[in-house]
C-alpha positions in Angstrom: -94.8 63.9 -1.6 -93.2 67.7 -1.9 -93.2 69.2 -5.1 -90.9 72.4 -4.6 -91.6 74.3 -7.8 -88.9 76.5 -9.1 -91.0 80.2 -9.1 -91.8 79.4 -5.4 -89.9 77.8 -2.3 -91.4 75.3 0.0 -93.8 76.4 2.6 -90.9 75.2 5.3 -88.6 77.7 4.0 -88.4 81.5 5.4 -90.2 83.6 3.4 -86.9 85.8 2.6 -85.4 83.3 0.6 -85.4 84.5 -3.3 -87.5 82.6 -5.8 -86.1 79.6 -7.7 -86.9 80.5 -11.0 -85.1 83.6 -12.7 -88.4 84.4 -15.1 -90.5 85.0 -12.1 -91.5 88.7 -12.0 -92.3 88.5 -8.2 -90.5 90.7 -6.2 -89.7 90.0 -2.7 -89.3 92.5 0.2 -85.4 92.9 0.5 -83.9 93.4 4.4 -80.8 95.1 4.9 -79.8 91.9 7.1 -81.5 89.1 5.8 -79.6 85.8 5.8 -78.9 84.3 2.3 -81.4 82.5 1.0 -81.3 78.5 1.3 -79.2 76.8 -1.9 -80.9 73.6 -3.1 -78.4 71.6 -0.8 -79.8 73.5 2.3 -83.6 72.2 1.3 -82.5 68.7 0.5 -80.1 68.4 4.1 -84.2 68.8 5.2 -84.9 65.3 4.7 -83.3 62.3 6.1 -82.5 60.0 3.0 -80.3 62.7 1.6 -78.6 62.9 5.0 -78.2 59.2 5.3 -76.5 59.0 1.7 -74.0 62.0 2.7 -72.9 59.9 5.5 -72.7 57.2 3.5 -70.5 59.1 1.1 -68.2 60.2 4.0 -67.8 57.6 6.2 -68.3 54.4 3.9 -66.3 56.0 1.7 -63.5 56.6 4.0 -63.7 53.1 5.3 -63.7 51.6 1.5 -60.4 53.2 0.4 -58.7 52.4 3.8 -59.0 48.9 3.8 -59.4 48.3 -0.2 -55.9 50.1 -0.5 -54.4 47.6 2.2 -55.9 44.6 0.7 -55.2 45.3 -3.2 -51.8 45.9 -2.4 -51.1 42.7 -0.1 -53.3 41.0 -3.2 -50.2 42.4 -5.9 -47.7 41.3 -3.5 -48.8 37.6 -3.2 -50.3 37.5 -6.9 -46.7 38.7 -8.6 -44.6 36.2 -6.1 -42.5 34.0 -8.1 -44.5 30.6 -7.1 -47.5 32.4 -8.3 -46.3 34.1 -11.1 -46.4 30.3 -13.2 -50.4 31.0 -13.3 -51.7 33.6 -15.5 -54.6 33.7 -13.8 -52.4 34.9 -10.8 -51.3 37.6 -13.4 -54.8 38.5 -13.9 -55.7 38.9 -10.6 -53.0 40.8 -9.9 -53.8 43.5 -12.5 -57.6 43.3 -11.1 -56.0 44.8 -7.8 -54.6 47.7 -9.8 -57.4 48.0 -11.5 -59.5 47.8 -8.1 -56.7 50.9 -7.1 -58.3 52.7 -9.8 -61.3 52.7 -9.1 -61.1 53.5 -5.5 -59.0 56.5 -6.4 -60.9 57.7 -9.1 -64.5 57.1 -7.8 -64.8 57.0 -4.3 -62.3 59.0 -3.5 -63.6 61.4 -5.5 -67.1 60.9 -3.8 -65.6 61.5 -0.5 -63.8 64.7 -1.0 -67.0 66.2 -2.6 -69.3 65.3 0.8 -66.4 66.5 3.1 -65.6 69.8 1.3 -69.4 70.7 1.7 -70.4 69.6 -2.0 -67.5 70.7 -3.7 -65.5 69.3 -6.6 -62.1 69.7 -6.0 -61.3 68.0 -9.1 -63.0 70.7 -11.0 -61.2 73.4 -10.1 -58.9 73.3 -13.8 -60.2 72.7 -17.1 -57.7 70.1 -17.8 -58.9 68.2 -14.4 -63.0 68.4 -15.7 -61.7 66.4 -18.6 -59.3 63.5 -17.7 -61.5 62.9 -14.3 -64.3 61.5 -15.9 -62.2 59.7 -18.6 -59.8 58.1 -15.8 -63.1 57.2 -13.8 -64.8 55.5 -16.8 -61.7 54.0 -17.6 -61.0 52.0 -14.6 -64.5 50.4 -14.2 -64.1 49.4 -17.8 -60.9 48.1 -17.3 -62.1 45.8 -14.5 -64.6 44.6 -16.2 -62.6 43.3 -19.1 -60.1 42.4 -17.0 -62.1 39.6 -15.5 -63.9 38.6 -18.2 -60.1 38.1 -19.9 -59.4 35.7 -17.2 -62.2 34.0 -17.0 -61.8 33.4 -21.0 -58.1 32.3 -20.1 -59.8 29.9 -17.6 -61.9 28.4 -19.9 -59.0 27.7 -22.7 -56.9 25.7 -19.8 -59.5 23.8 -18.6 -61.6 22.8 -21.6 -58.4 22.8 -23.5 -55.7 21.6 -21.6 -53.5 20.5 -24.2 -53.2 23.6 -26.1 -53.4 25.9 -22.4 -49.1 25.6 -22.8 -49.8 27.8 -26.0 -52.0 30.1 -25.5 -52.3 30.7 -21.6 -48.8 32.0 -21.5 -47.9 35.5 -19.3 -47.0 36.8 -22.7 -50.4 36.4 -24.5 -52.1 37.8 -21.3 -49.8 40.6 -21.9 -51.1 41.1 -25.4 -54.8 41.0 -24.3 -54.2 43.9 -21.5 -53.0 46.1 -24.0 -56.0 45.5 -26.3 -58.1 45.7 -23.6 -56.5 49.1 -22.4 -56.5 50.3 -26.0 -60.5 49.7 -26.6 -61.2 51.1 -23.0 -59.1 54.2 -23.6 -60.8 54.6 -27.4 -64.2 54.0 -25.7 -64.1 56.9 -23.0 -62.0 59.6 -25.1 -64.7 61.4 -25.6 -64.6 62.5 -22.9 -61.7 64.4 -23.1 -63.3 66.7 -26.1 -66.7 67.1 -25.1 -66.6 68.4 -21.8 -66.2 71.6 -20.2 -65.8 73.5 -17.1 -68.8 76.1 -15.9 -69.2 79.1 -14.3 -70.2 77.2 -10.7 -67.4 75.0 -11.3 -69.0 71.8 -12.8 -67.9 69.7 -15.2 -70.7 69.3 -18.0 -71.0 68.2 -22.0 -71.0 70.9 -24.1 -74.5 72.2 -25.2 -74.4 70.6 -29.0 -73.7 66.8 -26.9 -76.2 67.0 -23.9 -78.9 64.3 -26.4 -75.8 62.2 -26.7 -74.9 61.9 -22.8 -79.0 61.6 -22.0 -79.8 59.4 -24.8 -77.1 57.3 -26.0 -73.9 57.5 -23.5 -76.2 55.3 -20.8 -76.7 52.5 -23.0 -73.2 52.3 -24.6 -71.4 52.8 -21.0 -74.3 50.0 -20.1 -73.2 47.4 -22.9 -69.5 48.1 -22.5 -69.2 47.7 -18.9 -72.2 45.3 -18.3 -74.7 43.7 -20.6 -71.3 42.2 -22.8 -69.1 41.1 -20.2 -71.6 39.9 -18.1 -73.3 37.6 -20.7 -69.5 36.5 -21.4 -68.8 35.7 -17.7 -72.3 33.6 -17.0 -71.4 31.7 -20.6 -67.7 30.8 -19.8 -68.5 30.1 -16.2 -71.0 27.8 -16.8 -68.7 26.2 -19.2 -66.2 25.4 -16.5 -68.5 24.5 -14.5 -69.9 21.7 -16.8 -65.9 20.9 -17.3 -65.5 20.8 -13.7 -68.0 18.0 -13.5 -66.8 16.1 -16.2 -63.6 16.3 -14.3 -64.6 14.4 -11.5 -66.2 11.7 -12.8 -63.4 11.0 -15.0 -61.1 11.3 -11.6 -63.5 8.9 -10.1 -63.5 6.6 -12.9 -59.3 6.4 -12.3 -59.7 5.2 -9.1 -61.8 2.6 -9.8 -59.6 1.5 -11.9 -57.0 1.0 -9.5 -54.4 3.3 -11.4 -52.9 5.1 -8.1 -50.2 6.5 -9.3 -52.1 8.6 -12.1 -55.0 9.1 -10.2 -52.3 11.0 -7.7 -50.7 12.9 -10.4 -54.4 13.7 -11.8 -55.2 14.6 -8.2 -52.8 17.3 -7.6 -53.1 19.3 -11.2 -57.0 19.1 -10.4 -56.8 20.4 -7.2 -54.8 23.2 -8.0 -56.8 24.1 -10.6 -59.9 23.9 -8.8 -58.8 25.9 -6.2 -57.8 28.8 -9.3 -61.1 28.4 -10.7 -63.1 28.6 -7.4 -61.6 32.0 -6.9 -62.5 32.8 -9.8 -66.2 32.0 -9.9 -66.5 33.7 -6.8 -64.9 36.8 -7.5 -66.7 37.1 -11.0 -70.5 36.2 -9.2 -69.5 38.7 -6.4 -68.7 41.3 -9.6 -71.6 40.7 -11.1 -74.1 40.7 -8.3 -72.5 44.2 -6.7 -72.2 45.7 -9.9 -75.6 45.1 -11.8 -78.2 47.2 -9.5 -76.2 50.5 -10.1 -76.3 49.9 -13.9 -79.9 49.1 -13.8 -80.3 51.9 -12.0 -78.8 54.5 -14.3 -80.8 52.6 -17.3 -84.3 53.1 -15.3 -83.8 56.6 -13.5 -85.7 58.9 -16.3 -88.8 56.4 -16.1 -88.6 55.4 -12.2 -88.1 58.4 -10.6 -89.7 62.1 -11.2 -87.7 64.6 -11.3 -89.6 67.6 -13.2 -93.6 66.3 -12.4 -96.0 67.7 -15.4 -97.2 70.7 -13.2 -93.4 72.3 -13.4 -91.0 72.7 -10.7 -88.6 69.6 -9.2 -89.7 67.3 -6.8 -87.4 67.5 -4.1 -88.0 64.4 -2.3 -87.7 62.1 -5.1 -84.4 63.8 -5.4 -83.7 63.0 -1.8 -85.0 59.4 -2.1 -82.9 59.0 -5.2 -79.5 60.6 -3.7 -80.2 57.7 -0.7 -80.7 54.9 -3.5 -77.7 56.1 -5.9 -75.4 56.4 -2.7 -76.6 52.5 -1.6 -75.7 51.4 -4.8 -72.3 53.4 -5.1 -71.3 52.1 -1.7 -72.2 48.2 -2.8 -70.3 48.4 -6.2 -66.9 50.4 -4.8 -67.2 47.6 -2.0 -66.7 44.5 -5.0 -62.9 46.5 -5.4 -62.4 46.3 -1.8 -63.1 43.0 -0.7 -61.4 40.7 -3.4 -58.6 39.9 -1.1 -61.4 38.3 1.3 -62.6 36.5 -1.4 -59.4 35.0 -2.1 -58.4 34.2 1.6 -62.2 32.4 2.1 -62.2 30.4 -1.7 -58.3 30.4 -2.2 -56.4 27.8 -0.1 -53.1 28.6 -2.2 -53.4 31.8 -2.1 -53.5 31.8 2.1 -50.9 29.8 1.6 -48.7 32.5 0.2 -49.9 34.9 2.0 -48.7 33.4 5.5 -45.4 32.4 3.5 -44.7 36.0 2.9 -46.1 37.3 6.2 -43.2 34.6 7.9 -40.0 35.4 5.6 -40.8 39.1 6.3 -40.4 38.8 9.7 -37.9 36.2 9.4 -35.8 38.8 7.0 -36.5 41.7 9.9 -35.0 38.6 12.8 -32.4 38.3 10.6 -31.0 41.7 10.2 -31.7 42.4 14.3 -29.3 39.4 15.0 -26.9 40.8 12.2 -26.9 44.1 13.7 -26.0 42.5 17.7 -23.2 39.9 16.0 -21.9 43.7 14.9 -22.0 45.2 17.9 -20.6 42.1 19.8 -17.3 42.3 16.8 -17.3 46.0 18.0 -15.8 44.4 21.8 -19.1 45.2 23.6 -19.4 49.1 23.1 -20.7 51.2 20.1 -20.2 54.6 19.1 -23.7 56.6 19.8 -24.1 60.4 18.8 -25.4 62.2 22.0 -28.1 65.0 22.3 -24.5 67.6 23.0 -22.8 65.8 20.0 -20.4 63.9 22.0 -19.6 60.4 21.6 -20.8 58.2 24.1 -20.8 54.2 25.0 -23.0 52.1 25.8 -22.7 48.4 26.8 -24.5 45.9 24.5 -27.2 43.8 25.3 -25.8 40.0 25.0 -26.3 37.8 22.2 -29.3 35.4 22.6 -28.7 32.4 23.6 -29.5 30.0 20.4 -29.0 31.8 17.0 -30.4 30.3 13.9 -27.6 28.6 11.5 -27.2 29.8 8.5 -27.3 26.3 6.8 -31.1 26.3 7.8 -33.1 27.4 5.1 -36.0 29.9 5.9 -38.4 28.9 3.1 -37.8 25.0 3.9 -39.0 25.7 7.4 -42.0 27.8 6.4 -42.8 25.5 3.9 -42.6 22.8 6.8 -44.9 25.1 9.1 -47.6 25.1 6.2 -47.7 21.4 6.1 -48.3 21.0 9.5 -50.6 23.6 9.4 -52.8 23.1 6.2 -52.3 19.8 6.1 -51.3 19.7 1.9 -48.0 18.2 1.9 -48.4 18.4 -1.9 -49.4 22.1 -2.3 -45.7 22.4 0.1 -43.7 20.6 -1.7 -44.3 22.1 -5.3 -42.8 25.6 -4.4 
């Protein structure tokens, strides 16, 4: 293990570089062309661990908000469809993706520019920006937390509940627990906002009279807020539904034993649709919980698990290299939980692939549409168009002829893609509802 001590610089190091620590009265020889002594980031790029997690940072990172900004936007265009809409658990996924957005933008976005621009915060370059960064950052985990943990709570009412779920598992009340939720998240981090600054080496720190709070007391607040609470919540609720789920299907069984078909049908349906709602669910909130938890247990046990500063002075370099590798595996896993709930839905969600092929199909069917639109123009137009030449003259062309079979417009396009699902998921039922 290397202990680099701040008086003197590792043996590896030239012997011109200047000492670490500003009290030391050494003087070393000075060269008129000496290269600059090595910066803490020079001695750390020595060891592999802190290269991995750079790449990590720049390429994971890259990778994470490519794909995670596809998918949460695909997820809010099939979560706010009107056939979808009816759920508010739809609504609540959908605000998950803008919440995943968030974090994305905020945090690993952030993460990236810093490796790429050779360690340095661009964010930090106002005062204003070293404020509302960190709050926007904090904010958006917090909000995803609670988020899901809203939803899961919504679940629970509709399934243990169903008679009162008309009630209270309306759009509007999920409405009126996003704004509570927003308004305790944003009171939560606002500190932020008044007790940090801007440095000299362009860092964004807690002023001097706060730095106890931030080691002390921030960890296990940020901790309880954004993990130990909604966690215990989810595992309570979801074990709930679970129980409910059971119940569920030996009451289903017991209806057709009974020989009622007709209910046992109805029963049938509303179950399955549920059940395909809550299965997304459960998966998405285990997948939170299991991605999220090692970087919060991480934070909790750095000070005792790793040493920095070892009792004979200095800082140990290589547990700052190991740690930098562990912190950046950790990162990586919990900005991947924001990127991959749209596979999660496709693999757990048959309605939801469901509406995601519908819209895939009308899109192109709208973008057939206007092409044979535009050549029944052009055909009105007695086989020539006006075209605007390179010289600004007006030219002619022929046009192409009309295909052969045109859809009618009596056909309609979401009765034939409802049609094609059929066929092609088999759930005649799921197809006729919408």
């Amino acid at each position: 293990m290397t202990t680099t001590n701040l008086t003197f610089t590792p043996s590896t190091l030239p012997q011109t570089s200047t000492p670490w620590n500003a009290t030391d009265n050494t003087t070393l020889p000075s060269y008129p062309h000496a290269p600059p002594p090595p910066s803490l980031t020079d001695i750390l790029r020595m060891y592999p661990d802190y290269r991995i997690a750079q790449d990590l940072g720049l390429y994971g990172c890259s990778v994470q908000i490519a794909v995670g900004t596809i998918t949460n936007l695909l997820t809010i265009a099939v979560m706010t469809r009107r056939t979808m809409m009816a759920s508010t658990t739809c609504f609540y996924f959908a605000l998950l993706a803008v919440g995943d957005l968030m974090v994305l933008y905020f945090a690993s976005l952030r993460r990236l520019l810093y490796v790429a621009n050779d360690h340095t915060d661009i964010y930090m370059k106002t005062e204003i920006a070293c404020r509302v960064m960190d709050f926007l950052t904090y904010l958006s985990y917090d909000l995803c937390s609670w988020i899901l943990t809203a939803m899961t709570v919504d679940r629970f009412v509709a399934i243990r509940y169903p008679l009162k779920a008309a009630i209270v598992c309306t759009i509007r009340n999920a409405i009126i627990a996003i704004v509570i939720i927003t308004l305790a998240c944003i009171a939560k981090n606002l500190h932020f906002i008044f007790t940090f600054e801007r440095t000299e080496g362009e860092t964004c720190l807690p002023r001097d009279r706060h730095i106890d709070f931030y080691d002390d007391v921030w960890p296990w607040i940020d901790a309880a807020f954004y993990s130990f609470i909604p966690f215990s919540l989810l595992i309570f609720f979801n074990c709930i539904i679970i129980h409910c789920h059971r119940v569920a299907l030996k009451r289903k069984r017991s209806l057709h034993a009974c020989g009622s078909v007709t209910t046992a049908t109805q029963g049938s349906r509303l179950a399955g649709f549920n059940q395909r709602l809550t299965a997304m669910l459960l998966v998405v909130s285990f997948t939170f919980m299991a991605m999220t938890a090692p970087k919060v247990i991480l934070i909790i046990i750095r000070e005792d698990y790793f040493e920095f500063f070892p009792p004979e002075g200095g800082i140990n370099i290589e547990v700052v290299a190991r740690y930098s590798l562990v912190s950046a595996v950790f990162n990586f896993l919990m900005w991947t939980n924001h990127t991959i709930n749209f596979f999660l839905y496709c693999l757990s969600g048959k309605r939801f692939r469901q509406e995601l092929l519908r819209m895939i199909v009308q899109c192109l069917h709208r973008k057939r549409n206007t092409q044979v639109f535009i050549s029944r123009q052009r055909q009105g137009q007695g086989g020539t168009i006006p075209r605007r030449g390179s010289n600004s003259s007006v030219v002619s062309d022929d046009v192409a002829p009309a295909p052969a079979q045109l859809p009618t417009e009596t056909e309609d396009a979401l009765s034939r893609v409802n049609r094609w699902a059929t066929v092609t998921f088999g759930d005649r039922s799921a197809a006729n509802r919408n």
